[in-house]
DRENBARO-753360 format. One record per residue (C-alpha): residue in one letter; x, y, z. Coordinates in pm, whole numbers, plus 32768, in hexadecimal, padded with zeros to 4 digits. Layout:
<pts>
AXYZ...
</pts>
This chain:
<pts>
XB091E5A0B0F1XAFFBE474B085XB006E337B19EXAFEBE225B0C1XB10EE10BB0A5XB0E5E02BAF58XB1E3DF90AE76XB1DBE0B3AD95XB22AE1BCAE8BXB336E0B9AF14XB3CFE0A6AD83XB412E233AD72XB489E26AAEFDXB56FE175AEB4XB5E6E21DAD73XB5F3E388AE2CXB698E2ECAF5EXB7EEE2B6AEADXB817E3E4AE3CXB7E1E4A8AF82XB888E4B4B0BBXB75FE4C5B1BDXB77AE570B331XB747E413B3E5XB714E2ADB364XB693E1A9B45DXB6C3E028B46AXB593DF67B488XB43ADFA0B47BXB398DEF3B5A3XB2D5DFDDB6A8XB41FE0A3B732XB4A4E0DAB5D0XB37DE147B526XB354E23DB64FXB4A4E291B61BXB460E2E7B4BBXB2FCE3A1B527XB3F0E461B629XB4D7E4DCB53AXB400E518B41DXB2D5E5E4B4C8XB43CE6BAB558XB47AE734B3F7XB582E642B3BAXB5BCE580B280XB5C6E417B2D2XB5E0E2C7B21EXB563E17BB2EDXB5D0E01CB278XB50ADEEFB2DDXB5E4DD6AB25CXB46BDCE9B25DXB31EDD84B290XB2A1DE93B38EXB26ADDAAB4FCXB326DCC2B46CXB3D7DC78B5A9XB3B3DC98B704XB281DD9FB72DXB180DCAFB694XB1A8DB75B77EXB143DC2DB8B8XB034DC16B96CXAF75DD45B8E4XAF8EDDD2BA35XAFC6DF6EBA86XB02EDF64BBF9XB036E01ABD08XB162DFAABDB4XB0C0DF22BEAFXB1CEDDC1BEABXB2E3DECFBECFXB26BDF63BFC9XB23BDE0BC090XB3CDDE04C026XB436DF4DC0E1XB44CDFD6BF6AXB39DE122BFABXB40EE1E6BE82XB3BCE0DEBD81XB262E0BCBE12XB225E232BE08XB2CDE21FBC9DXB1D1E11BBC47XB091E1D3BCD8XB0D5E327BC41XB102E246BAF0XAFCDE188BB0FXAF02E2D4BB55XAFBEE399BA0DXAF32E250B951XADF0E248B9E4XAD67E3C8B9C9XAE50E47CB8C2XAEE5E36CB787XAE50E221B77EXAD05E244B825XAC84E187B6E0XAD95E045B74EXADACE078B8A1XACA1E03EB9CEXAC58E003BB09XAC10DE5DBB4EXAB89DDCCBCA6XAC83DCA9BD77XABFFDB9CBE58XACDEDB1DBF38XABF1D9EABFC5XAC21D990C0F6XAC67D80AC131XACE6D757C252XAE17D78EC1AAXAE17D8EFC212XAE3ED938C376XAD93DA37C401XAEE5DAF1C46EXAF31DAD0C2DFXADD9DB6EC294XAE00DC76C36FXAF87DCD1C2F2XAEE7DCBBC166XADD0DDDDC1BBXAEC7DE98C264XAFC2DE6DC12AXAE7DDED0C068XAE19DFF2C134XAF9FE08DC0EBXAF37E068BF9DXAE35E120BF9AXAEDDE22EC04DXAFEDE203BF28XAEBBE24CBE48XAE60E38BBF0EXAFDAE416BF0CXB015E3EFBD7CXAEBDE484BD3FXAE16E3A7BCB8XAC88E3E9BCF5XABC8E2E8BDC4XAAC9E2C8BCA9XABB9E23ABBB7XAC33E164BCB2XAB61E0D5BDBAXABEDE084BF25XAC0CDF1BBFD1XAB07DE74C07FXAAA2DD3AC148XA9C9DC3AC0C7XA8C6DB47C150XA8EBD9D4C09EXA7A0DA3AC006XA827DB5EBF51XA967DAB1BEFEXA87AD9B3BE5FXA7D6DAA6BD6DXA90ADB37BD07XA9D4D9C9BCC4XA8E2D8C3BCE1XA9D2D7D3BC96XAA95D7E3BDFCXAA31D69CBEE5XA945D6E9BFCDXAA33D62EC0CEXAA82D6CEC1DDXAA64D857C12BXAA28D941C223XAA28DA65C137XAB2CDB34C069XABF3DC65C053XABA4DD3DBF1CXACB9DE45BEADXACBBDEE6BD57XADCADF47BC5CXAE25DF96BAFBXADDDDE8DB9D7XAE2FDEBCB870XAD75DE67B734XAE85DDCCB6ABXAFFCDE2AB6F2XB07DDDE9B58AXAF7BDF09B514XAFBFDFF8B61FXB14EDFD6B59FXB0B7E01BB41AXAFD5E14AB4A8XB121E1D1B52CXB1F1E195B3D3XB0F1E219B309XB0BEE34BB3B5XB244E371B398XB1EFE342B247XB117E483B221XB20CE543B2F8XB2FBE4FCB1BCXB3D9E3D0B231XB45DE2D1B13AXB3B6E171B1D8XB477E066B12FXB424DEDFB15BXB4CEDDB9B0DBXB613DEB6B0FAXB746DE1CB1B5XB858DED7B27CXB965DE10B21AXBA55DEFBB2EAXBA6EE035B3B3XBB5DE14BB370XBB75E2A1B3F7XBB0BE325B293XB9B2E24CB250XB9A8E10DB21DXB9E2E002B126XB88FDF3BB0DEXB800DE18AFEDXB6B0DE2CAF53XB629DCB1AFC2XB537DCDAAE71XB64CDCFCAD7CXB7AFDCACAE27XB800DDF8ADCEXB8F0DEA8AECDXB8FAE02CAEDAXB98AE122AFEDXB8B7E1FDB0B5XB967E331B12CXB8DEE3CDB2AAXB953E49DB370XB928E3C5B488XB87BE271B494XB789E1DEB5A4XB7BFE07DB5F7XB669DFF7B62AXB67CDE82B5F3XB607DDF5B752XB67CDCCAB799XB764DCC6B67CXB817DDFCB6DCXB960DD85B733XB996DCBFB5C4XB9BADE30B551XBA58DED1B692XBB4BDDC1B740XBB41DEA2B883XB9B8DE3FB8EAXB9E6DD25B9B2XB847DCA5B9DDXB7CEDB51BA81XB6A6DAFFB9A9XB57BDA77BA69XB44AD9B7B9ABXB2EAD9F6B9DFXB201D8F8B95EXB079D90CB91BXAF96D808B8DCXAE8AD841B7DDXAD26D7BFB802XAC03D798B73CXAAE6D880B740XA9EED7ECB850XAAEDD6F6B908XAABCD7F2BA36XA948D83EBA05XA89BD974BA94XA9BDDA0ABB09XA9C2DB6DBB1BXAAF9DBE3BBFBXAC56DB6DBBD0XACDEDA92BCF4XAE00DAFABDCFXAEAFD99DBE32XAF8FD96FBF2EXB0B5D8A6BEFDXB0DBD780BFE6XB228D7D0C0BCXB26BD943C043XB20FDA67C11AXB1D0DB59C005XB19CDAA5BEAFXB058DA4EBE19XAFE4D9C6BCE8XAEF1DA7ABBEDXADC2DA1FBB42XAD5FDAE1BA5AXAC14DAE4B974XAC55DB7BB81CXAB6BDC64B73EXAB78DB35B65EXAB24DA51B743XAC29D96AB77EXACD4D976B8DFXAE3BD9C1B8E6XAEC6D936BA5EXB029D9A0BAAEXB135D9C6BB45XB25CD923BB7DXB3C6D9D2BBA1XB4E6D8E8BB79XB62FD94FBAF9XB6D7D8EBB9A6XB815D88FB959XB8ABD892B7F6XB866D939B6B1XB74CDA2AB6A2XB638D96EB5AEXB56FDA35B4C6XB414D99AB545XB443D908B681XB39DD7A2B6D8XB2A4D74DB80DXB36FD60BB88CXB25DD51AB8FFXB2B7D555BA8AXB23CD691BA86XB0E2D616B9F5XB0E1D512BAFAXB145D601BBF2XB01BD720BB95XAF2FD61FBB70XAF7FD58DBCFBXAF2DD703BD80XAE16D726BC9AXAD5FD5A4BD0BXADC8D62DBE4BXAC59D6F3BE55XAB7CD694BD6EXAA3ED5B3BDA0XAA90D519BC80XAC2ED4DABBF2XAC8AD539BAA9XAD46D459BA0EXAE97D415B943XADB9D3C1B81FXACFCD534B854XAE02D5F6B830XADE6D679B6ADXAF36D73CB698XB062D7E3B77EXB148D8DEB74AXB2A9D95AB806XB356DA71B7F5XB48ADB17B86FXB4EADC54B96EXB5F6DD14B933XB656DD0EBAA4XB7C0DDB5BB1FXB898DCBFBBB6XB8ACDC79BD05XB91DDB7EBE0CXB7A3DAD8BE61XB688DA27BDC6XB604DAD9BCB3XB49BDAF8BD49XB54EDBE2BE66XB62EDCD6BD53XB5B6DE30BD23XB4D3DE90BC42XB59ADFB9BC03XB608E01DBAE0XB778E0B3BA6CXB7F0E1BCB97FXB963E1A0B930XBA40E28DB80FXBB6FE253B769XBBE2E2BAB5F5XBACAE304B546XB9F3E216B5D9XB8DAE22EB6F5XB8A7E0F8B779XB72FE0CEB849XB6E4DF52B8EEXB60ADEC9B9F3XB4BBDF65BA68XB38FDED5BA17XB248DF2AB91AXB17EE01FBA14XB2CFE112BA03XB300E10EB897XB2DEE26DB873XB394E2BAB98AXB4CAE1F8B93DXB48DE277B7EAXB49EE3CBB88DXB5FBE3B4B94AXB6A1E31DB80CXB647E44DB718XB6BDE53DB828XB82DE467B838XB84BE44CB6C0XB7F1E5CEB6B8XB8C5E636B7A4XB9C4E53AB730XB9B9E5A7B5D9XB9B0E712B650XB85CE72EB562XB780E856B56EXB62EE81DB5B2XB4CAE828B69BXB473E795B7DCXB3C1E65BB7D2XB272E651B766XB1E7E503B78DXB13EE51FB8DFXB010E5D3B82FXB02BE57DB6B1XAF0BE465B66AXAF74E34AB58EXAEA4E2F5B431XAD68E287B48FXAD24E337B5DBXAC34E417B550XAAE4E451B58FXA9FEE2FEB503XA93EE2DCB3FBXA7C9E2B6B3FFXA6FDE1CDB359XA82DE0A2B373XA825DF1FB411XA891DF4EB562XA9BFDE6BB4F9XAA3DDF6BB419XAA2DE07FB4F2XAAD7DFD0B5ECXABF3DF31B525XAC09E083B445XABA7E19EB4FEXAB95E2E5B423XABE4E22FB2E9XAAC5E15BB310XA9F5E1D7B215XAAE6E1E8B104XAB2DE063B16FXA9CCE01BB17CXA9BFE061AFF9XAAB2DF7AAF6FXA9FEDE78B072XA8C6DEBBAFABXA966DE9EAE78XAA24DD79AEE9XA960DC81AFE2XA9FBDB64AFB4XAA25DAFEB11EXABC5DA2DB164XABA6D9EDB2DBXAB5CDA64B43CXAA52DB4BB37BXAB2ADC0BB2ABXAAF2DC46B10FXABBFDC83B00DXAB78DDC0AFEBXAC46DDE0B171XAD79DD42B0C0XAD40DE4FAF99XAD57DF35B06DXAEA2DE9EB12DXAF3CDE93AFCFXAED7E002AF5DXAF01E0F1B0A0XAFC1DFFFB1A8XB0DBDF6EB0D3XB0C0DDEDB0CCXB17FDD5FAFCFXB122DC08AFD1XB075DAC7B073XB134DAC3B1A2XB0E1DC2DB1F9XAF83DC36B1AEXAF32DAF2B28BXB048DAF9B3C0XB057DC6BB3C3XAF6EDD74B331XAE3BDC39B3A4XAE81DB50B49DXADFADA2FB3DDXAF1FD98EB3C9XAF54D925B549XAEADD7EEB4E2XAF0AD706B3FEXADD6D684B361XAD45D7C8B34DXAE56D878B292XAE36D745B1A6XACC0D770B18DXAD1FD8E6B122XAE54D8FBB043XAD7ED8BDAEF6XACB9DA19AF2FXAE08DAAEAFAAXAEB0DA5BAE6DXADA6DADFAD9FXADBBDC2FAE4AXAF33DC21AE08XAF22DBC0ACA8XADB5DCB5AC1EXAEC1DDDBACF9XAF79DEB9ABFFXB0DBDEBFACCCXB156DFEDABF3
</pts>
């Protein structure tokens, strides 16, 4: 079946889906849901999946585009998350999202910061992870093993360390993503051609033990969707529909900087935080070339915000671990744009950097309820809550599939395509390459208008906001998504939406 998500194919699903009663529907379309919805559907199950905004919306596309290990579990006596994580990371790596997903090199430098004692824990912390690496599989070509550096070698890979007392580095490697907001549409869309109903700007209003009863944001028109059983997939937001989650939120804020702020650097940067044994901060060069540097983890109080704000103490307080090694600061001016977002983390006496990052399944009516976790074990999570709402619902159907089922795009690549392509598209490159042909018109961060065609034809943007914050990343800085929204809203408006 056809993998494409447009306006048009949204317009009749939403017709059929109210007069049907589907196997499963699932709540919210961020990485866990729309594997939820892969899960079910590529079982032989009819399913439904209802998004309030936009696929990513939320949670999965403010992280740090990271696929780990586990290795920071490990450090935390959390063995089985850390094995969860590597057997993850591998799945990604060699079997669905080779295309998003690849190996990235770490320097840890070594300052005077870092006692030698530290050093020597770190490599031994890296060294497990490699070992992690071995157990879940995962081939030593796709993922190279740690290594010390000389300050000479450190050099070549981030120039832009201080020279100042450097005595070398510690290289590890681990997963990266393209671009976590596309690996979440790669999974809805091949949903899509396994026959789910992927349904944006759709609201659960409320949760019943027949379906649900839901608002189309477009229109204001509500409807009922009759399940089965219904998946509860909204992250953070989980316990507005299901008072029994009790979560303690925790932000994590990136700063966004220009393309050549950080020049010549090649490897990201493991940081260590100043007074915390097992926390470091992240830089992070792009495929666009901006530099995303993260992370913080503090927890959050209150109502859950739709787009979360980075509160200027966090930018002061990446920016202080940053200056911390570089030859030369970057200052408060420098930084073009920042981002937070929120985990989903269960509740627990602690600080929220020390929770588990594991994740929870509960059942009750006709609702499956699946929280915490984090983006490496989408599929996994995913995973668990099909088999609850199965068993739950006493449905008939196959063992789970998703282990070995590649998502849209993982293909073998095109010839005769930019690099770019290739690497942003994989398989579909070609057929993407045309419309950028046709369409050159270039909006930012070297995209054309013929990639925003193709986000409105095959990956279901329905407007402005998706095209630039989710299906591109353009958006993450102001004056760029200003420099772009007049060839956005051409696209939009030369699109035939029917």
């Amino acid at each position: 079946m056809d993998s494409s998500l447009n306006a048009a194919r949204r317009a009749r699903e939403l017709r059929r889906v109210t007069e049907e009663r589907v196997d499963v529907l699932v709540v919210g379309i961020g990485a866990t849901g729309a594997g939820a919805t892969l899960d079910a559907a590529s079982r032989g199950l009819s399913v439904a999946a209802v998004d309030a905004h936009d696929l990513a919306f939320g949670t999965s596309r403010w992280s740090s585009k990271m696929v780990h290990g586990g290795l920071r579990y490990l450090a935390k006596g959390q063995a089985g998350v850390a094995y969860e994580s590597a057997v993850e990371r591998g799945i990604l790596l060699r079997r669905t999202a080779p295309h998003l997903v690849r190996a990235h090199p770490y320097v840890l430098p070594l300052t005077p910061a870092v006692s030698r004692r530290r050093a020597a824990l770190v490599m031994t912390g890296y060294r497990l992870g490699d070992a992690l690496r071995a157990a879940a599989r995962t081939p030593r070509r796709l993922l190279p093993g740690p290594a010390r550096l000389n300050a000479a070698r450190a050099h070549t890979l981030a120039p832009v360390l201080s020279a100042g007392g450097l005595r070398g580095a510690l290289l590890s490697w681990d997963g990266r993503l393209l671009d976590d907001a596309r690996l979440v549409v790669a999974i809805a869309r091949t949903a899509a051609g396994h026959g789910a109903r992927v349904l944006t700007r759709c609201r659960a209003l409320r949760l019943t033990e027949q379906g649900a009863r839901v608002r189309d944001e477009l229109t204001g028109e509500e409807f009922t969707i009759r399940a089965r059983v219904v998946i509860n997939a909204t992250g953070v937001w989980a316990g507005t529909l299901d008072p029994r989650v009790r979560l303690r939120p925790s932000r994590g804020t990136h700063l966004v900087l220009a393309p050549g702020t950080l020049p010549g650097l090649i490897a990201g940067l493991h940081l260590p935080i100043p007074g915390e044994s097992n926390r470091f901060a992240l830089v992070l060069p792009q495929p666009d070339g901006r530099i995303h540097v993260g992370l913080t983890d503090e927890p959050v109080d209150g109502p859950v915000p739709d787009v979360p704000e980075a509160p200027e103490e966090d930018v002061r307080a990446l920016l202080e671990v940053l200056n911390g090694v570089l030859e030369a600061p970057v200052t408060r001016e420098a930084v073009a744009g920042a981002y937070a977002g929120l985990r989903p983390l269960l509740a627990a006496d602690g600080r929220t950097a020390d929770l588990s990052r594991e994740h929870a399944v509960f059942a009750d009516g006709g609702v499956v309820t699946v929280v915490g976790g984090k983006l490496t074990t989408y599929r996994r999570m995913a995973e668990d809550a099909v088999d609850r709402a199965i068993s739950h619902a006493g449905l008939r159907a196959g063992r789970c599939r998703t282990r070995g089922l590649p998502l849209v795009g993982a293909g073998p690549r095109p010839g005769g395509v930019p690099p770019r392509l290739a690497d942003r598209y994989g398989s579909e490159a070609g057929a993407v390459h045309e419309l950028v042909k046709a369409h050159p018109q270039e909006v930012g961060l070297g995209l054309t208008a013929g990639d925003l065609l193709w986000s409105v034809l095959h990956e279901g943007a329905l407007d402005e906001g998706d095209l630039l914050d989710r299906r591109t990343r353009i958006g993450l800085v102001g004056r760029d998504r200003e420099r772009a929204l007049p060839a956005t809203r051409e696209v939009l408006e030369r699109t035939p939406r029917r």
